[in-house]
Structures are given as structure tokens and as C-alpha cells.
C-alpha positions as CSV (number, residue, x, y, z in Angstrom):
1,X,68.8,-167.1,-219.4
2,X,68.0,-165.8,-216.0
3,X,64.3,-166.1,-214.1
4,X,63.8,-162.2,-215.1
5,X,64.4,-162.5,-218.7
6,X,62.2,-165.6,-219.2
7,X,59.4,-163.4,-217.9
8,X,59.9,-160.5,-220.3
9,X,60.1,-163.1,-223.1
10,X,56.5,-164.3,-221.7
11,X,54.7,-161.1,-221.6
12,X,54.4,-160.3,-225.2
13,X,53.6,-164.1,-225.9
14,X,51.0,-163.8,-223.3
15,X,49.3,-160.6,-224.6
16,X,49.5,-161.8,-228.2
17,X,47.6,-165.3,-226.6
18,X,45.2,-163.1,-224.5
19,X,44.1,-160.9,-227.8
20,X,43.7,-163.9,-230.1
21,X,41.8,-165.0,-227.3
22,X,39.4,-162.2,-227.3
23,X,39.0,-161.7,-230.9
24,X,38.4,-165.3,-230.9
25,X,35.4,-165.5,-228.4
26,X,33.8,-162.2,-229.5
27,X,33.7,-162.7,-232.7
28,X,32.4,-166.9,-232.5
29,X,29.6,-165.2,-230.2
30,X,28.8,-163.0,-232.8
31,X,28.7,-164.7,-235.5
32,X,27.1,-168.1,-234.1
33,X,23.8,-167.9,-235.3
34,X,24.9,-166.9,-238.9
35,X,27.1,-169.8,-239.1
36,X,24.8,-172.2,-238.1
37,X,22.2,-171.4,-240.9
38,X,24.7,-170.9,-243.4
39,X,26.0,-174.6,-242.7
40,X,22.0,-175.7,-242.7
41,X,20.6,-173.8,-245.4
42,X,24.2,-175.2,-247.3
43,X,23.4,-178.9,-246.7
44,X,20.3,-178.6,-247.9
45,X,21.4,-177.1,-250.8
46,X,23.9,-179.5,-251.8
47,X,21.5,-182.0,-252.3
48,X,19.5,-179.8,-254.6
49,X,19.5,-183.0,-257.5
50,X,17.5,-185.3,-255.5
51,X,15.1,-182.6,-253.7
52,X,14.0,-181.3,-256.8
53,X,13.5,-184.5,-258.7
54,X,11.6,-186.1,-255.6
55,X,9.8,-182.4,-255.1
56,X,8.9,-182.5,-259.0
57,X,8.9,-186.0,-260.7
58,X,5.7,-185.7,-261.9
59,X,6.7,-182.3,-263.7
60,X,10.5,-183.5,-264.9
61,X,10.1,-187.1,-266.1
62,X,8.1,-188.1,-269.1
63,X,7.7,-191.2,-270.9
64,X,9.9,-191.8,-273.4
65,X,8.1,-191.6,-277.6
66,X,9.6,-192.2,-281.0
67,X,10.2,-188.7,-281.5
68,X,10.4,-185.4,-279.9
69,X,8.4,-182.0,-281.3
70,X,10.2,-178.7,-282.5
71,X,11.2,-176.3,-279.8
72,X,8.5,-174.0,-281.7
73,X,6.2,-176.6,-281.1
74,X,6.3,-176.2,-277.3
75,X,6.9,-172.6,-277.4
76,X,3.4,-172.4,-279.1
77,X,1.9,-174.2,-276.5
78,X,3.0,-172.4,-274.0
79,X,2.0,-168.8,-275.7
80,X,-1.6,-170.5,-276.3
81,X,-2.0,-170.9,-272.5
82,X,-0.5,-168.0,-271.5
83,X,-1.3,-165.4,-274.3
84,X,-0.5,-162.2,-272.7
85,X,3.6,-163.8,-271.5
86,X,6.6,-163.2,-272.5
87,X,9.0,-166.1,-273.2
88,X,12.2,-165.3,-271.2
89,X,14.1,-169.1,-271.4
90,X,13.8,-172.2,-273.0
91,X,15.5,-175.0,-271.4
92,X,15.3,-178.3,-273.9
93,X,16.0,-180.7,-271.6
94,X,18.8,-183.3,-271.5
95,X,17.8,-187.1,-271.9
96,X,15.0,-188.8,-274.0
97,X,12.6,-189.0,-270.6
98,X,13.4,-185.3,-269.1
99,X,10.5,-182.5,-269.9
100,X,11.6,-179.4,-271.6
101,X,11.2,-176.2,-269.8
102,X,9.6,-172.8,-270.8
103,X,10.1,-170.1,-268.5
104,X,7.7,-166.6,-269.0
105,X,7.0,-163.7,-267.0
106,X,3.1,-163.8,-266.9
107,X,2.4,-159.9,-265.6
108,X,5.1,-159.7,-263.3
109,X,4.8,-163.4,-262.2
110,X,7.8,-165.7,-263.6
111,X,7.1,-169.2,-264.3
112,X,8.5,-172.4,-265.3
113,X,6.0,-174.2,-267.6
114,X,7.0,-177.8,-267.9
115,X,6.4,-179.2,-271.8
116,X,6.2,-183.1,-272.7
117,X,8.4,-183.0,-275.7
118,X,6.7,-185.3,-277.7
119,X,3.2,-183.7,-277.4
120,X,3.6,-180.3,-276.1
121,X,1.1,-180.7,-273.6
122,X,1.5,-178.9,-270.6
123,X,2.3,-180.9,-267.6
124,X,2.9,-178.8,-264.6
125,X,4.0,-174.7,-263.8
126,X,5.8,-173.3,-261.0
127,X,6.1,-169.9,-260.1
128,X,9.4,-169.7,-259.3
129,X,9.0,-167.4,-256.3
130,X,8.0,-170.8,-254.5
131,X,10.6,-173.1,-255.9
132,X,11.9,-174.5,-252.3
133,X,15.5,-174.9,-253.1
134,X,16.2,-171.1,-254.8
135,X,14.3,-169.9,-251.7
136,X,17.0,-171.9,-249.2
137,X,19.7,-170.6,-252.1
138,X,18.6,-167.1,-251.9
139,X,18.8,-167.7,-248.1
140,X,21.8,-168.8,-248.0
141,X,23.4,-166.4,-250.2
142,X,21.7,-163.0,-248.9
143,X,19.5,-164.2,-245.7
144,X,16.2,-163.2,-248.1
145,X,17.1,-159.4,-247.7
146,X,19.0,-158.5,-250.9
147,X,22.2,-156.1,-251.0
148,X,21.9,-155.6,-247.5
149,X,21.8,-159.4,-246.4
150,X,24.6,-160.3,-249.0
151,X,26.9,-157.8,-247.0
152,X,26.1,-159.2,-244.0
153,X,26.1,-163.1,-245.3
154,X,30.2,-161.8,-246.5
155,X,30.7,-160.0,-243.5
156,X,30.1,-163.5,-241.3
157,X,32.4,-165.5,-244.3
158,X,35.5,-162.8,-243.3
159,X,35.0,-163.7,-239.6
160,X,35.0,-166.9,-239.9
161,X,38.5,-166.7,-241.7
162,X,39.9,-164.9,-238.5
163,X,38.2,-167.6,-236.1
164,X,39.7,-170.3,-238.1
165,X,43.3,-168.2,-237.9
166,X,42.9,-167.6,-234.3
167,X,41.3,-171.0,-233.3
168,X,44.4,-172.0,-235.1
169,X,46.5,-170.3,-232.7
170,X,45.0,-171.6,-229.7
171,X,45.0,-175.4,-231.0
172,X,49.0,-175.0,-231.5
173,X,50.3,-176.9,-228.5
174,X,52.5,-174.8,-226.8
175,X,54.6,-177.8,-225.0
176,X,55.3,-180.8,-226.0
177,X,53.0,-182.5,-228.8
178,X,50.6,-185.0,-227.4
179,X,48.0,-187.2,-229.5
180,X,45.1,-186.8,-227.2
181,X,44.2,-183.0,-226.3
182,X,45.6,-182.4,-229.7
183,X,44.2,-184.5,-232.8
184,X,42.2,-187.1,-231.1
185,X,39.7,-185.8,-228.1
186,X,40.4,-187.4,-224.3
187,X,37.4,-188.6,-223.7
188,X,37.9,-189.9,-219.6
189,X,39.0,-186.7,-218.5
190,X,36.0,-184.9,-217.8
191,X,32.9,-183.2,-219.4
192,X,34.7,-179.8,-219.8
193,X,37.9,-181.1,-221.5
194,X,35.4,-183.5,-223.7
195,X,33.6,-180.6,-224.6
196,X,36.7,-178.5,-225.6
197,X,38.0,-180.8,-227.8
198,X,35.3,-181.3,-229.6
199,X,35.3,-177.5,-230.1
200,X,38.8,-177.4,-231.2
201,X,40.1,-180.8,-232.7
202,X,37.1,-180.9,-235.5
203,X,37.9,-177.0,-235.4
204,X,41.6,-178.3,-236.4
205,X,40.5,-181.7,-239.0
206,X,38.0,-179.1,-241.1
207,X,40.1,-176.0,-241.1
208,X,41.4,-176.2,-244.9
209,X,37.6,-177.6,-245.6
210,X,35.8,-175.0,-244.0
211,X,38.3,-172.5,-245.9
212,X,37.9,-173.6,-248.8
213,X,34.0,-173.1,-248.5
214,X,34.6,-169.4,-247.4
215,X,36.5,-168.5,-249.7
216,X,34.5,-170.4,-253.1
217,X,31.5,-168.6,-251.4
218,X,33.0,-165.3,-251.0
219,X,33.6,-165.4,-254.7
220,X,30.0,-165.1,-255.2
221,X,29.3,-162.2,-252.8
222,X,28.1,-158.7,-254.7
223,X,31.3,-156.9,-252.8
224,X,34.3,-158.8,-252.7
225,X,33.2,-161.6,-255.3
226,X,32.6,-158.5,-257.5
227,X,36.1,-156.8,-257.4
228,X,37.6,-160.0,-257.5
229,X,35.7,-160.4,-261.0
230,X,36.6,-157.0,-262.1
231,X,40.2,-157.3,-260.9
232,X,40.9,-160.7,-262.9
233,X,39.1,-159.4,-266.3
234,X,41.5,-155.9,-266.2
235,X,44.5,-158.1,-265.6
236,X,43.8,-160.4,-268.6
237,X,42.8,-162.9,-266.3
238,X,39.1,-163.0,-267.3
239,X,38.1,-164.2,-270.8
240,X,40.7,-163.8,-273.7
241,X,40.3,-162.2,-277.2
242,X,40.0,-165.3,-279.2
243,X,36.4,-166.3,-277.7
244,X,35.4,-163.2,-280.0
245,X,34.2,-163.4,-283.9
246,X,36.5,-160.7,-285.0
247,X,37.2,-157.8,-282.7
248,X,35.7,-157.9,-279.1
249,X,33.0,-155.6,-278.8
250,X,32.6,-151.9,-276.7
251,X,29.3,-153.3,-274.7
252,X,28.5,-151.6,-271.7
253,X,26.2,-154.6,-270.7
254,X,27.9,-157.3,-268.9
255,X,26.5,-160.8,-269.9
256,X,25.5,-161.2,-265.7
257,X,23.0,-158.2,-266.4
258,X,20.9,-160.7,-268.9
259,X,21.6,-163.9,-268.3
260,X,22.9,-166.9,-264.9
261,X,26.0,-167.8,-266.3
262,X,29.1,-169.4,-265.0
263,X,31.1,-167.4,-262.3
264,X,34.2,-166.8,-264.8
265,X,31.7,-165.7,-267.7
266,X,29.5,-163.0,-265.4
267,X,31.9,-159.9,-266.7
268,X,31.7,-161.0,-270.6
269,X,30.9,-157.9,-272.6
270,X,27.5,-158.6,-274.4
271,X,28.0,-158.2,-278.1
272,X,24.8,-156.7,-280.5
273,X,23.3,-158.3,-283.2
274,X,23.6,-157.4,-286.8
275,X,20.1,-155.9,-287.6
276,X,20.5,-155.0,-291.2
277,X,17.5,-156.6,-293.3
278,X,17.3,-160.1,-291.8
279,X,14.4,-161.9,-289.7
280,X,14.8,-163.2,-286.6
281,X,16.0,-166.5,-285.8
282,X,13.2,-169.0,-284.8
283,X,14.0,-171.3,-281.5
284,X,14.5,-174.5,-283.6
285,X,17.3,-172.6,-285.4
286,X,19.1,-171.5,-282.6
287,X,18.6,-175.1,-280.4
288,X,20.2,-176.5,-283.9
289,X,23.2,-174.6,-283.7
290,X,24.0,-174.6,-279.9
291,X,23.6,-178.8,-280.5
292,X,26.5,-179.0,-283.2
293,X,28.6,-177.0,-280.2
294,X,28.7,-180.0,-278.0
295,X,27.3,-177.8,-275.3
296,X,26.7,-179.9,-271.6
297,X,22.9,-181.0,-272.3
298,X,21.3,-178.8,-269.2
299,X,22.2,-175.7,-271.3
300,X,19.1,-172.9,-271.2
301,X,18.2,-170.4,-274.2
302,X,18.2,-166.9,-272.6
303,X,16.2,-164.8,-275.2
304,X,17.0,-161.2,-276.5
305,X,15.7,-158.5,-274.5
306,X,15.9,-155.8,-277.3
307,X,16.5,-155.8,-281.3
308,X,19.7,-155.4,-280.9
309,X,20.0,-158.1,-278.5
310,X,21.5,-161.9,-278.6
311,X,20.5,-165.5,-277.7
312,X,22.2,-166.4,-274.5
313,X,23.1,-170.2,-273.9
314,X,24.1,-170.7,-270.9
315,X,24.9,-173.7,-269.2
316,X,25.5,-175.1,-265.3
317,X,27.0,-178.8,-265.7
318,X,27.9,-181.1,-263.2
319,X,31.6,-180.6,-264.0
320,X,33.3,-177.6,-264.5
321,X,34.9,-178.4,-267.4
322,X,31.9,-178.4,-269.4
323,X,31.2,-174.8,-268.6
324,X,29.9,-172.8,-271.2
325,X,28.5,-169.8,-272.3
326,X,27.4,-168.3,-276.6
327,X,25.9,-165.7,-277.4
328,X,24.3,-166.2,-280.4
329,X,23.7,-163.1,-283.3
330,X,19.4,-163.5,-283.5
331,X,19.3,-162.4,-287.2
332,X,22.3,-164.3,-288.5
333,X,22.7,-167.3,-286.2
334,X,26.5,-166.3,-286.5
335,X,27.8,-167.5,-283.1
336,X,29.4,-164.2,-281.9
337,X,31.3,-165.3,-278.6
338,X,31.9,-168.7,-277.5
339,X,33.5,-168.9,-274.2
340,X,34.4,-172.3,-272.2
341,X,36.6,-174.0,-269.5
342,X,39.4,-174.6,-271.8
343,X,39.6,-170.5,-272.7
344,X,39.3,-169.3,-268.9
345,X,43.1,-168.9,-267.5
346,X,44.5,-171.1,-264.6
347,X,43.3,-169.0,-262.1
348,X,39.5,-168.9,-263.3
349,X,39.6,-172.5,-263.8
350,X,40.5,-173.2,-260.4
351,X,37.8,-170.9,-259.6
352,X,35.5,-172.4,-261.6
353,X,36.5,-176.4,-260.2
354,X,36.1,-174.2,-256.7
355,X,32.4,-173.6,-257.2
356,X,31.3,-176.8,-258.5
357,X,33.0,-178.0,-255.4
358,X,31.1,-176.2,-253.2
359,X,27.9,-177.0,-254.4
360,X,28.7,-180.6,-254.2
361,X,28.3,-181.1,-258.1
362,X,31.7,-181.9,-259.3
363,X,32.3,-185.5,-257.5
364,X,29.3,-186.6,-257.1
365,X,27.1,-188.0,-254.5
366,X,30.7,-188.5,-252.7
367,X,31.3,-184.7,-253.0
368,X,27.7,-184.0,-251.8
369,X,28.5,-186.6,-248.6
370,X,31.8,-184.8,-247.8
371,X,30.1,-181.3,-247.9
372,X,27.5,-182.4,-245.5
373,X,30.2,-184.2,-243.0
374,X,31.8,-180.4,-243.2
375,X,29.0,-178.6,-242.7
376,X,27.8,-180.8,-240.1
377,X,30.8,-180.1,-238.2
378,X,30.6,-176.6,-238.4
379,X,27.3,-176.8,-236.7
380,X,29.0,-178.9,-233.8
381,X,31.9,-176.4,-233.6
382,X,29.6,-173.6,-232.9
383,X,27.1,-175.5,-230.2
384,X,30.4,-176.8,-228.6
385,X,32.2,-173.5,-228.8
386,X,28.8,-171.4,-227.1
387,X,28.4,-174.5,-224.8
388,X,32.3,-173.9,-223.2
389,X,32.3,-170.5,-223.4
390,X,29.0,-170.3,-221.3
391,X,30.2,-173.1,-218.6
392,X,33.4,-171.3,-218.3
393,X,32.0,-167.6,-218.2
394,X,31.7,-165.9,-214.8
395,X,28.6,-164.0,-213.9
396,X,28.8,-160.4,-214.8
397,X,30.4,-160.6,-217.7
398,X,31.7,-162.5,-221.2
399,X,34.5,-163.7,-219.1
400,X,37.6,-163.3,-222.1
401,X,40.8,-162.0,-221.0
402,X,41.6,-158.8,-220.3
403,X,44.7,-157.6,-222.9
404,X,46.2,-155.2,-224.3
405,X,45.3,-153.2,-227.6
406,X,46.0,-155.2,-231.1
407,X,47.5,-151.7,-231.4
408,X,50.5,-152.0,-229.2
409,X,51.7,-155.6,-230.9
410,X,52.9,-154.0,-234.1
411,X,52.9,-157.8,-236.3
412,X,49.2,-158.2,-235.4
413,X,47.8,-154.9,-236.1
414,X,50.4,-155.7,-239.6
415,X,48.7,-158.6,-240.2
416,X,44.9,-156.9,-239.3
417,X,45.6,-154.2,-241.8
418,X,46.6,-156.7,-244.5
419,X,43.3,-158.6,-243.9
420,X,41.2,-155.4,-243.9
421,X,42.6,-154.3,-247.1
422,X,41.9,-157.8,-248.5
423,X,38.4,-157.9,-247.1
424,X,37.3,-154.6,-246.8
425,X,33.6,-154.9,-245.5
426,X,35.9,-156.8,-242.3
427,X,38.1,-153.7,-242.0
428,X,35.4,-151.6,-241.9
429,X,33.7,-153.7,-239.2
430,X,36.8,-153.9,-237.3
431,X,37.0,-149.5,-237.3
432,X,33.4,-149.6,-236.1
433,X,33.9,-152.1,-233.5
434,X,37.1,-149.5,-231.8
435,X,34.4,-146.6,-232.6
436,X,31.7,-148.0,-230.6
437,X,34.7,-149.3,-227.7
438,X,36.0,-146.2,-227.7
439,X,32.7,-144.5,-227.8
440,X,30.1,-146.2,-225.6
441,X,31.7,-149.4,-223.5
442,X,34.7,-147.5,-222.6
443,X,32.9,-145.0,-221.3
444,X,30.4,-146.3,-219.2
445,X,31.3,-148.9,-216.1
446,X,29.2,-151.6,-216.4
447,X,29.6,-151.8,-220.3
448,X,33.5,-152.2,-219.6
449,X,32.8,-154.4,-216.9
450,X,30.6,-156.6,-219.1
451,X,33.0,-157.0,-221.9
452,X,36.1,-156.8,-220.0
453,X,36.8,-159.2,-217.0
């Protein structure tokens, strides 16, 4: 092959290299800040277990007695203090020195009232508005603004896929394979090299980790999570027939509408209670027949909004294969749907092992210490990325490569219409980014100076 035709063969190589480049920088810069609280507010969350029980030993942790009181019992105490509330939970508590937990909505105000099970007295409330850690979860999740910050907490989760694809790209060596430079950083040859590879070789070691979290994470987001959810329950990939006591019901209410339930169980159809002539169940009857279920211990009693309504257990357990989630008929005690690990399908299982994952519950302390290394080093990618991209810049500009349009290199723009169609609120970002290039910087001179060298 001559001098000529190795060029040719360069050129598309070198506009593919200069795009990935582009879409690279742009979108770390724009993104940075996002990142960097998500990877905060997530290692803070992780250790959720030992926050809240150092935060609220005096309220969790009883001394042990000979026996504990009825449910009824502590229910009573609670409506005797708060008279005008209406019980919304009941949370028994697991172990023999753990407090059992009512949780009302007082006039608009929703509390957790802490019991002593063996005397009912009342030993602490919180209004859950000012529980620390489901503030830093609700921050995490939806940046404390609802719909509108849950779209933009997914949106920054789908960038983050393309900057670990296109970080990806730039990491591959494109000579010959060398240790240092590569998976180990040179430290002795200079503070600019030093400071690129620590951008890209931890960018390279936590790759699959940080991917992993992206992806368990997206699965709770109100868009994508969402369709996902809806796409695996009318493909038979949701919950199966058999969790029913004869035929599944018609319910338009979902059980995620009434009750925090696992991620696999949020689309369960909410069956009705049979109202013909009986009295309600009381809360000692139904805590006796969730017990004989072998449910996990940290289960909570979600009660029936309406006559028709059911007893919701629902339970969060260290392990996801103790997942779990009745409903319970409130006249009849008849258990109407029981639906656990061992019914979800191998898709929502891995799903549901995913989740427990991510919020460091499933291994343990060793799980929680892994998903701080991880989301430590996310932090240090981002500082290290801004810190080489603003040493390297030139004045006047972002200083990324000029290149061509993503349009004109057919297998990319492929490959960016697959992952818009995958991740829609990204494809969409993507069409408003060209509308606003095409629109405003492209249009005036110093705009397309600014953002192209």
C-alpha cells in the first residue's frame, strides 16, 4: 500500500477519533456537576444502615422484656396521641430490641411514631419530611424537583453511558499495547500525562462498575425505568398467573400507586377485597398471617385506602431473594396475591439482585465499601477530566477538535440512532443540541468560534 492510500485509510479513522472527541468533552463538561452529586449524594446513601441507626438509636433500639404487646396495642397508643390521624403503615419491627413503627398523616403532616413494643409508650416521632437520608435519596433520585428533576437526573445517567463508550474509544491504544499510559498511570513523566491518566485508566478499571450503576439506576427513573416496567409485564416477563388466588384480577390500580414495593412488583394489578357481610380485619390478624408467610422481618403493613381496598405487605430486605410483596383481602384475611423472588422471571431477578446491588445492601458492608471506592472514583474522573481539559484548552474557546458531522460517518450516526431509540429522553437531547447548532452557534461568529477551534 502506497503513501496516498495510507492517508485515505487515515482520514475517516481521524474524523471518527475527532467526533468521539468532541462528543466526549462536551458532554463530560456538561454533565460534570450532575455527576459529581450523584456520586456524593450515592455514597452517602449507601451507608443508609448505620446513619440512621447512629441518627436515631434512641428511637430504634429498646430494651429487650418478656413479652411484646398486640399490634392493636400500639396502634391505640398512637391514635390516643394523635386523635385526629390517620394510620397509613405499621412496621412491627424485626428483632426482640428493635421499636415498632407507626406511620400517620396528622393533617397533611406524615409521621413515623416510634412504639416500645412491650409498653406501647411512645418514644420518639419524625416527620418524615426531615428524615436526612430520604431527603439525600430524593436528591439523588430527582435533584428535590420532582418529574422535572427525575428527567434531568436520567438524562445525565444516558450521557454518562456515551462518555464511558467514547472514553472507551480514546483509552484503546492505537499502537502497540504498553502497561504504563494504558492500565497503570506513568507517574515520572510529567504533571499533564499524570493528570491524564488518572482521568482515563480509573475511567477504564470502573467502566463495567460505573455501568452497572447507570443502568440499575435508570431502572428506577419515571421514563425509561417505567417503559422498561411496562414492557417486561406485556411480554410475560413481569409477575406470572400463579401468584393469583384464582383468576388475576381487571384492576386499573397498580400496586406502586398504594404502596413502596420491590422494583419487579411496582406494575402488580391491585386486587379488591370481598365486602359481602364481613368486618374488617384487626392489625393483630393480619401481622398473624403475614408471620406464618415467612416474610423478611423489615416487612411494613400498608393499610387500605378504601372499602374495597387490601392490606399491603411489603418488604425491602437485605437480599433480594427475600423480596416480597401480599396483598391481603381486609374482610377475609384470604391472602389474594403473593408474589416473591422465586416467581419473578430470570430477567426480573437479575433486576431485582441489580438494585440491591446498588444500594450496597446485598453483600454487605463489603458491598457498601466497593460502591464507595466506585463512586469515589467517579468524583476523581470528573475533577481530573475538567482539570485536563482546562490546562489543555486555548483561550477563546473549548479547544475540542474541529470534525466533521456524526452525519457523514454512516456507522456512528447507526449506532446514535440505536441509542436514541433505546434512551429516548438522550435522542431527544441529541435533536435539540443540532437545533440550537444549527440555529444559534452556527449562525453567529463568535458562538462558532467558541465551540469550534
Amino acid at each position: 500500500m502506497n503513501k496516498h492510500n495510507k492517508e485515505v485509510e487515515k482520514r475517516p479513522r481521524r474524523s471518527i477519533s475527532q467526533i468521539i472527541w468532541r462528543w466526549h468533552m462536551y458532554g463530560g463538561i456538561v454533565i460534570a456537576p450532575f455527576l459529581i452529586m450523584l456520586a456524593i449524594t450515592g455514597s452517602i446513601y449507601l451507608f443508609k444502615p448505620q446513619i440512621e441507626q447512629f441518627l436515631y438509636d434512641d428511637y430504634l433500639n429498646v430494651v429487650e422484656q418478656e413479652e411484646k404487646l398486640p399490634p392493636s396495642t400500639h396502634i391505640a397508643a398512637v391514635q390516643k396521641e394523635y386523635p385526629e390521624a390517620e394510620i397509613t403503615r405499621y412496621r412491627p419491627g424485626e428483632g426482640t430490641t428493635r421499636s415498632a413503627e407507626v406511620k400517620v398523616n396528622n393533617n397533611g403532616n406524615y409521621l413515623t411514631i416510634f412504639v416500645n413494643p412491650y409498653t406501647a409508650e411512645i418514644v420518639g416521632e419524625l416527620n418524615d419530611q426531615h428524615r436526612i437520608i430520604d431527603r439525600i435519596e430524593e436528591f439523588h433520585g430527582e435533584l428535590m424537583l420532582g418529574t422535572f428533576g427525575d428527567r434531568i437526573v436520567e438524562l445525565v445517567a444516558c450521557w454518562t453511558l456515551i462518555l464511558i463508550l467514547t472514553g472507551m474509544y480514546i483509552w484503546m491504544p492505537k499502537t502497540k499495547f504498553k502497561i504504563f499510559g494504558t492500565i497503570l498511570p506513568r507517574f515520572k513523566s510529567g504533571k499533564r500525562i499524570l493528570i491524564r491518566d488518572l482521568h482515563a485508566i480509573p475511567g477504564f478499571w470502573l467502566s463495567v462498575a460505573i455501568t452497572f450503576l447507570v443502568i440499575t439506576g435508570l431502572l428506577w427513573s419515571g421514563f425509561w425505568g417505567t417503559k422498561v416496567q411496562t414492557l417486561m409485564t406485556n411480554n410475560g416477563l413481569g409477575y406470572p398467573p400463579s401468584i393469583w388466588v384464582g383468576s388475576a384480577p381487571s384492576s386499573s390500580i397498580q400496586t406502586k400507586e398504594i404502596a413502596d414495593v420491590p422494583w419487579a412488583a411496582q406494575n402488580l394489578e391491585v386486587p379488591s377485597s370481598d365486602q359481602q357481610s364481613y368486618l374488617p380485619l384487626s392489625i393483630d390478624d393480619v401481622i398473624t398471617i403475614t408471620d406464618k408467610e415467612n416474610i423478611y422481618p423489615t416487612y411494613e403493613v400498608i393499610y387500605p385506602r378504601t372499602p374495597e381496598g387490601v392490606y399491603s405487605i411489603s418488604v425491602f430486605p437485605p437480599k433480594a431473594k427475600d423480596e416480597a410483596t401480599l396483598h391481603i383481602d381486609q374482610y377475609t384475611g384470604a391472602i389474594l396475591a403473593d408474589y416473591r423472588y422465586n416467581d419473578y422471571q430470570p430477567i426480573g431477578k437479575a433486576m431485582a439482585w441489580g438494585i440491591t446491588v446498588h444500594k450496597g445492601l446485598e453483600y454487605g458492608l463489603p458491598n457498601q465499601i466497593i460502591g464507595l471506592v466506585v463512586c469515589v472514583g467517579i468524583v476523581v474522573l470528573v475533577i481530573s477530566g475538567i482539570v485536563l481539559w482546562w490546562k489543555r484548552k486555548p483561550d477563546g474557546h473549548f479547544g475540542a477538535p474541529k470534525s466533521t458531522s456524526v452525519l457523514k460517518i454512516k456507522k456512528l450516526f447507526i449506532i446514535l440512532v440505536i441509542f436514541g431509540i433505546l434512551f429516548p429522553l438522550f435522542g431527544l437531547s441529541v435533536l435539540m443540541l443540532w437545533i440550537i447548532d444549527w440555529l444559534i452557534i452556527q449562525r453567529i461568529p463568535r458562538l462558532k468560534h467558541l465551540f469550534q477551534a
